[in-house]
C-alpha positions as CSV (number, residue, x, y, z in Angstrom):
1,X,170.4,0.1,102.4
2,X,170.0,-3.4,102.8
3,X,173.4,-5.5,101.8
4,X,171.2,-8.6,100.8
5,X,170.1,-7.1,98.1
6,X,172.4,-8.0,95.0
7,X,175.0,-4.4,94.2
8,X,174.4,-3.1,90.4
9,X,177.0,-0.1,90.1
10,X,175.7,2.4,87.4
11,X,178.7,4.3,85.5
12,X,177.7,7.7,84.1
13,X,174.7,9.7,85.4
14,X,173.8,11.2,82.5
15,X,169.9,11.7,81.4
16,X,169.7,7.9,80.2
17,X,172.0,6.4,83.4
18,X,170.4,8.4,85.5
19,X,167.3,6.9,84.6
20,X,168.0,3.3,84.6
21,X,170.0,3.6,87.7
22,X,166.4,5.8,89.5
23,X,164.3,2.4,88.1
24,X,166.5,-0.4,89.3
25,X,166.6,1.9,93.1
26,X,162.6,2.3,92.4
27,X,161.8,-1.8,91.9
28,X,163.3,-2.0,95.7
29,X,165.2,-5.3,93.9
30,X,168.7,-3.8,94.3
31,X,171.0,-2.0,96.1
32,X,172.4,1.1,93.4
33,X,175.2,2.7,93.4
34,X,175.7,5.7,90.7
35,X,179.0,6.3,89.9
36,X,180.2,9.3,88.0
37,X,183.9,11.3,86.9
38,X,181.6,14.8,87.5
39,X,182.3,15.1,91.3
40,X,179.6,17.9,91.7
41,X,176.9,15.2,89.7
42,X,177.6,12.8,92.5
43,X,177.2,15.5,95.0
44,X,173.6,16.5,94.6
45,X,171.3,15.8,97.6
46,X,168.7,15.0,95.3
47,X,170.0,10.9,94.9
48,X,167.7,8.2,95.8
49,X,170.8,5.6,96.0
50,X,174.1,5.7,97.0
51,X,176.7,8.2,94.7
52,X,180.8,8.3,94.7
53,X,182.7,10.3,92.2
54,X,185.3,8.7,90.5
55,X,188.8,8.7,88.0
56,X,188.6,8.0,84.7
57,X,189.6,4.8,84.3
58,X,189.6,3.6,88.4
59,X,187.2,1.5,88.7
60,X,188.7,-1.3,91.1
61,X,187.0,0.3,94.6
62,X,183.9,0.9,93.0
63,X,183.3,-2.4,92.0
64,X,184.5,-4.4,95.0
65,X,181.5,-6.5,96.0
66,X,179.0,-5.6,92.8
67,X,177.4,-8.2,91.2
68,X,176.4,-6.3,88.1
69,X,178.1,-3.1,86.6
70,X,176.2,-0.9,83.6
71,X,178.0,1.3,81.9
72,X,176.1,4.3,80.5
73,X,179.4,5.9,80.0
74,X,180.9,7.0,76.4
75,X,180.9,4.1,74.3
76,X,185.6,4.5,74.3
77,X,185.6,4.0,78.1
78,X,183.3,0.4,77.8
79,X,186.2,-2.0,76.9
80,X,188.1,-0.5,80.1
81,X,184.9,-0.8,82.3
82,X,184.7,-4.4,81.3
83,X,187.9,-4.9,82.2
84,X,187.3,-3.7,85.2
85,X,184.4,-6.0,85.3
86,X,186.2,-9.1,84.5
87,X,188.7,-8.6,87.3
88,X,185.9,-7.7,89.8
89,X,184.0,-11.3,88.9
90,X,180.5,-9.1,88.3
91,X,178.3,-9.1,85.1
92,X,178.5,-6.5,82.7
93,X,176.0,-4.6,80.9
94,X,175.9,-1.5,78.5
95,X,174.4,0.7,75.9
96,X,176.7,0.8,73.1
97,X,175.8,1.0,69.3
98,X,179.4,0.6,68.1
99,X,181.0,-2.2,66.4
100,X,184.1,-2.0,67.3
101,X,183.5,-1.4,70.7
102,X,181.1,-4.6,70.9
103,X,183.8,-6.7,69.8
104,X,186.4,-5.7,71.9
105,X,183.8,-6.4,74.7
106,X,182.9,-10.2,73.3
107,X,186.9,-10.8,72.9
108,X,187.3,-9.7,76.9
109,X,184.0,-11.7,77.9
110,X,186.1,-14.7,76.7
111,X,188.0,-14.5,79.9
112,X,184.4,-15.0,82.2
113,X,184.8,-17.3,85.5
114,X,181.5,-19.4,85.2
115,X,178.2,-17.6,85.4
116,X,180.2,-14.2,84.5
117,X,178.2,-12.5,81.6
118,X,179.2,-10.2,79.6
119,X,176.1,-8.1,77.6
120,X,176.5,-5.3,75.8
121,X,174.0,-3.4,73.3
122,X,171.1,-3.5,76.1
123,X,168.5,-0.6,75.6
124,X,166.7,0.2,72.5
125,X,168.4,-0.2,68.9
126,X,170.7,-2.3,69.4
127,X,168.6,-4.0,72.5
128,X,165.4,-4.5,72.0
129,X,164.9,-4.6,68.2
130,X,167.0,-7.3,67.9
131,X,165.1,-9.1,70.4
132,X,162.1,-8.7,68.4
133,X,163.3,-9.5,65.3
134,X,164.7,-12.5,65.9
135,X,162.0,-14.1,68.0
136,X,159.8,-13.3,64.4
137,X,162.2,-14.9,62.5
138,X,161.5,-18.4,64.4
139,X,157.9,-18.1,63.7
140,X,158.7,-19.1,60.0
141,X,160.0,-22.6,58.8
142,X,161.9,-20.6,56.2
143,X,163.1,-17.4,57.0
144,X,163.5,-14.8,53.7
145,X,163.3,-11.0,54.7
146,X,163.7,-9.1,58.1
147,X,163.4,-5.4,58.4
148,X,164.2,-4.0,61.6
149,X,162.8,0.1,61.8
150,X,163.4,1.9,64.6
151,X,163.0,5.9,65.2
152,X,163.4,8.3,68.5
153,X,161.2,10.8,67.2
154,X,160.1,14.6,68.2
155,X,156.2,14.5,69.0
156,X,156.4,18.4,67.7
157,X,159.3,19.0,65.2
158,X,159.6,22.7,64.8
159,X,162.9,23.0,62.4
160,X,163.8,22.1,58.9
161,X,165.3,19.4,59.9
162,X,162.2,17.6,61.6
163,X,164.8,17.1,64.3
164,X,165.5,17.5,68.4
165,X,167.9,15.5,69.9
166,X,166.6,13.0,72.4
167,X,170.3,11.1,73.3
168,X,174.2,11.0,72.8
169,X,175.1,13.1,69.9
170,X,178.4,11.4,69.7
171,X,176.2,8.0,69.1
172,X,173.9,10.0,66.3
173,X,176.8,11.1,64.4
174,X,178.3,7.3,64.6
175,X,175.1,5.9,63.4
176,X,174.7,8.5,60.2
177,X,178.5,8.0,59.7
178,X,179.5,4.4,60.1
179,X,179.1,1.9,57.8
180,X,176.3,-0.5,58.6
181,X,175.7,-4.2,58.8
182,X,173.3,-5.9,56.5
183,X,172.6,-9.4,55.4
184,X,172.1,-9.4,51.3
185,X,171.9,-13.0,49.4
186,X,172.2,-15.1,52.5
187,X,175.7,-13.2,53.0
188,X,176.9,-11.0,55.7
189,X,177.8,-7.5,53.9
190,X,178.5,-3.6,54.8
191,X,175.9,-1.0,53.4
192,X,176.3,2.4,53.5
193,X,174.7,4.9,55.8
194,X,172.2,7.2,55.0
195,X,171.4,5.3,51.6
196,X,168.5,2.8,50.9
197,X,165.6,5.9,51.7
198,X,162.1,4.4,52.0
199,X,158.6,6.1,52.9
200,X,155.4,4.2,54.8
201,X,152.9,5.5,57.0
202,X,151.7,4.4,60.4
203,X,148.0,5.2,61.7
204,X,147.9,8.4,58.7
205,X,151.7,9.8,59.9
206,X,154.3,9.6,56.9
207,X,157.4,8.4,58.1
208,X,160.9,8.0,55.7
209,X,164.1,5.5,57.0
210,X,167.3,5.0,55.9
211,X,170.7,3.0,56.7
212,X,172.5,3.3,59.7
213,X,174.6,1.9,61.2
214,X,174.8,-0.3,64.7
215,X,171.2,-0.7,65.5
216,X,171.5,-4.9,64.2
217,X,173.8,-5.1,67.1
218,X,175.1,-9.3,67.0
219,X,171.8,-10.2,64.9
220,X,174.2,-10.4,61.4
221,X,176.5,-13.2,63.8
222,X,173.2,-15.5,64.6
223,X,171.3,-15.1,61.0
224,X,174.1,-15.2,58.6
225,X,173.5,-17.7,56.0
226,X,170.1,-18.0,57.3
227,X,167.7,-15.4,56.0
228,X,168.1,-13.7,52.6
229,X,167.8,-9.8,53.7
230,X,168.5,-8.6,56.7
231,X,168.7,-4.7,57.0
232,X,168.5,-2.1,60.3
233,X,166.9,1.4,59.4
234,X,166.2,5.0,61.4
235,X,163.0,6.1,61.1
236,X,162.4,9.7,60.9
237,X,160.1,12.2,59.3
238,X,160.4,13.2,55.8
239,X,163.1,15.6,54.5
240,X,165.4,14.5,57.1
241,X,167.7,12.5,55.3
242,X,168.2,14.8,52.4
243,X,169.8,17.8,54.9
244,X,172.0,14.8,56.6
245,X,173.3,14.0,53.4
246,X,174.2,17.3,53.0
247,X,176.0,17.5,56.1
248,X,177.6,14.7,56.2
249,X,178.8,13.8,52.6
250,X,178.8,17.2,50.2
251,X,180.3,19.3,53.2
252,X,182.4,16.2,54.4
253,X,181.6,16.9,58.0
254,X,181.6,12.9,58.8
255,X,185.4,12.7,58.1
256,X,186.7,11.4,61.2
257,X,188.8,14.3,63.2
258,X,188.3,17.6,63.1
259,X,185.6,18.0,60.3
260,X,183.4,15.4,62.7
261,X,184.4,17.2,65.8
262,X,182.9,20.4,63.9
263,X,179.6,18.7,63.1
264,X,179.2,17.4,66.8
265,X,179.9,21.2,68.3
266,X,176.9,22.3,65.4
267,X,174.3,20.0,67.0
268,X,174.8,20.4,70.3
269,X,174.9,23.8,70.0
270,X,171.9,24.7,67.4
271,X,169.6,22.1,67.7
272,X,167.4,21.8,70.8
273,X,167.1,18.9,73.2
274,X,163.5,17.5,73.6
275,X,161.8,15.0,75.9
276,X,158.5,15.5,74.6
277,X,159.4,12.1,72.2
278,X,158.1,9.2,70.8
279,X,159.7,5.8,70.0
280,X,158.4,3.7,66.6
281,X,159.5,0.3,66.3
282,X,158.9,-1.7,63.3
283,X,159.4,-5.0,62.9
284,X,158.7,-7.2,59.3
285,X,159.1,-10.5,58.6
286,X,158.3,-12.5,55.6
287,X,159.2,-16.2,54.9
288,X,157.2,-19.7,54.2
289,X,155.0,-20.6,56.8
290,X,153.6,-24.3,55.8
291,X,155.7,-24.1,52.3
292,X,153.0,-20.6,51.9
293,X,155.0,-17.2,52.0
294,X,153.7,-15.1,54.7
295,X,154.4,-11.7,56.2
296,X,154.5,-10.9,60.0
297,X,154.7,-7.3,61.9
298,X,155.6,-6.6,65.6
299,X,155.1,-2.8,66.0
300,X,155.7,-0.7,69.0
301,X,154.8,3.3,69.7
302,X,156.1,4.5,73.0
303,X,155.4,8.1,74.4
304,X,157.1,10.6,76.9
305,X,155.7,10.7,80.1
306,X,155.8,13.8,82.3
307,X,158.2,12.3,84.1
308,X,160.6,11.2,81.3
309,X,161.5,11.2,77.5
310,X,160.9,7.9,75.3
311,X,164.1,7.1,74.7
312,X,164.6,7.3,78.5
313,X,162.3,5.0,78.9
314,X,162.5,3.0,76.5
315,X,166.3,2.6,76.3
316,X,166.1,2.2,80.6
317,X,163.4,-0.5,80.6
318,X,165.3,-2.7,77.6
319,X,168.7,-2.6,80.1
320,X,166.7,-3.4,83.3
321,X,165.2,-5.7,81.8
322,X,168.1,-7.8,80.6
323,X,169.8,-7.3,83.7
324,X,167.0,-8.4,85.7
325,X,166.6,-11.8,83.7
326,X,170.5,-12.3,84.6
327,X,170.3,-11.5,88.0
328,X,167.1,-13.3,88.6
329,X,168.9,-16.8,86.9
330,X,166.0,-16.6,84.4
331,X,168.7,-16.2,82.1
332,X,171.7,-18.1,82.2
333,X,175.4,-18.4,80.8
334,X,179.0,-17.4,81.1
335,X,180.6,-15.2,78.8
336,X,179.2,-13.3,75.8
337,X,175.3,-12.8,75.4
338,X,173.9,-11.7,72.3
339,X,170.6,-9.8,72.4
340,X,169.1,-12.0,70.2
341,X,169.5,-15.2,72.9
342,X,166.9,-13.8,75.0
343,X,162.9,-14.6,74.2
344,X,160.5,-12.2,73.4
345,X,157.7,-13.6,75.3
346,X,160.6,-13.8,78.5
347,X,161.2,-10.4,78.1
348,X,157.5,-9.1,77.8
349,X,157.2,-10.9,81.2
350,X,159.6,-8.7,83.2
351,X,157.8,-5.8,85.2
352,X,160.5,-4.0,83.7
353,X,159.2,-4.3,80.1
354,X,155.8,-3.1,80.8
355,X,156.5,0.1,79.0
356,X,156.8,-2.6,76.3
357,X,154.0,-4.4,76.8
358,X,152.2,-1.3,76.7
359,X,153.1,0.0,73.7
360,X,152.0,-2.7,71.2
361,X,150.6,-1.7,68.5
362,X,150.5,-5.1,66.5
């Protein structure tokens, strides 16, 4: 391996870390080392990159000489990886969707020595979306509504529930269960999940979306008191929502504890993984453009590829993206970085967004 290239350690070697970690090795840009608590993961001959097992919560050897760490670990472990990450002086980036988990992160990114950064929420929803949304917000002189739609969608749902799972069932149950982030009347607010159903169609296909939660990521922080509605939404196809309301409120399976730990063993072990996906995102804007109120849309389908699922790809190519702009100095700062700093036009220029730039569909 050559040591001139700049260290990203990748924590968790799951199907999404996996991924990321196999396109950062693939771009011949850095040197990778995977890192994983499952010492038969790290063992497999089949690596491209550099493995090493580790403990839960050990991350000080790992870490010694990085300059970036990702965690696509379980969103719980992330404020003790950026610990970690402080004390080692690298850069920080993950996948999280969870409030609470994002804050704790900003409140240790406080502590950054200079050109330290600190960037959670990379990847899709939060990640991308937010990216997008903001950068069409500052096409208007007056901002009004922003609708942010995002779904990670079986090509060939075969189940009443229109369903596979395509990532972290832990994270899907957060995002149905959790209350969500909104901006109503110019005020920052909390919705509730799985209300506020609506119906369109895309190129003929009837889609519904609803709340849920996490998917604005820090976009409520920079637009408060600056655009009238702000709201986040899952796509998904129709029926959907109806069965996860049954689920989650008439048979109470969302109650934190047992009830919720019930609900996660049901998915994982009735309804089928996929990677034969598709990713829709949906981005509306409408505000005065010239004192004349317009509407603007930024929409996005991307497919599975024999090789890997949508939200592999699509989730892999937001991170490395981000990462790359940090690394590179095309992005620059010390501390926190909200998703909705970084230019949409600077990240369509990565070669790691050209699944991206691909995908356009408006």
């Amino acid at each position: 391996m050559d040591a001139t290239k700049p260290t990203v350690v990748l924590i968790g070697l799951g199907r999404i870390g996996a991924y990321i970690a196999r396109m950062l090795h693939d771009s011949g840009k850095y040197r990778v080392v995977g890192a994983d608590i499952n010492a038969d993961l790290c063992a497999l001959t089949t690596w491209p990159f550099k493995t090493q097992a580790i403990q839960p919560g050990q991350y000080d050897d790992v870490l010694a000489g990085a300059q970036a760490v990702v965690s696509a670990s379980g969103f719980s472990e992330n404020p003790n990886i950026a610990k970690a990450a402080l004390k080692a002086g690298c850069s920080y980036f993950d996948l999280t969707e969870d409030v609470a988990c994002t804050q704790a992160i900003k409140a240790i990114s406080a502590q950054a020595e200079s050109g330290q950064v600190f960037v959670p929420q990379c990847g899709l929803a939060p990640g991308f979306v937010g990216i997008v949304g903001n950068s069409l917000g500052k096409e208007f002189d007056e901002l009004d509504t922003l609708k942010l739609r995002v779904g990670a969608l079986p090509e060939f749902p075969a189940n009443q529930m229109m369903y596979n799972l395509t990532w972290s069932t832990e994270g899907l149950v957060n995002e149905y269960a959790n209350p969500c982030d909104a901006i109503k009347q110019f005020e920052r607010t909390k919705i509730e999940p799985l209300e506020g159903r609506e119906t369109f169609s895309i190129s003929g296909v009837e889609y519904e979306a609803f709340n849920t939660s996490g998917g604005l990521g820090s976009l409520c922080d920079d637009l408060n008191g600056k655009v009238r509605d702000l709201t986040y939404k899952t796509i998904r196809y129709p029926g959907h929502c109806q069965l996860m309301r049954f689920l989650f409120r008439d048979l109470r399976l969302s109650e934190v504890g047992p009830r919720r730990d019930m609900l996660m063993n049901i998915l994982d072990s009735s309804v089928a993984v996929t990677k034969q996906d598709m990713v829709l995102v949906s981005v509306v804007a409408t505000g005065k453009v010239d004192n004349v109120l317009e509407q603007k849309t930024r929409s996005f389908l991307v497919r599975h590829t024999p090789e890997a699922s949508a939200i592999q790809i699509t989730t892999a190519s937001g991170l490395c993206t981000v990462l790359d702009l940090v690394l590179s100095g095309q992005l620059q700062g010390t501390g926190f970085i909200g998703q909705e700093q970084i230019p949409l036009d600077t990240f369509l220029s990565s070669e790691f967004a050209q699944p991206y730039r691909q995908a356009q569909l408006s």
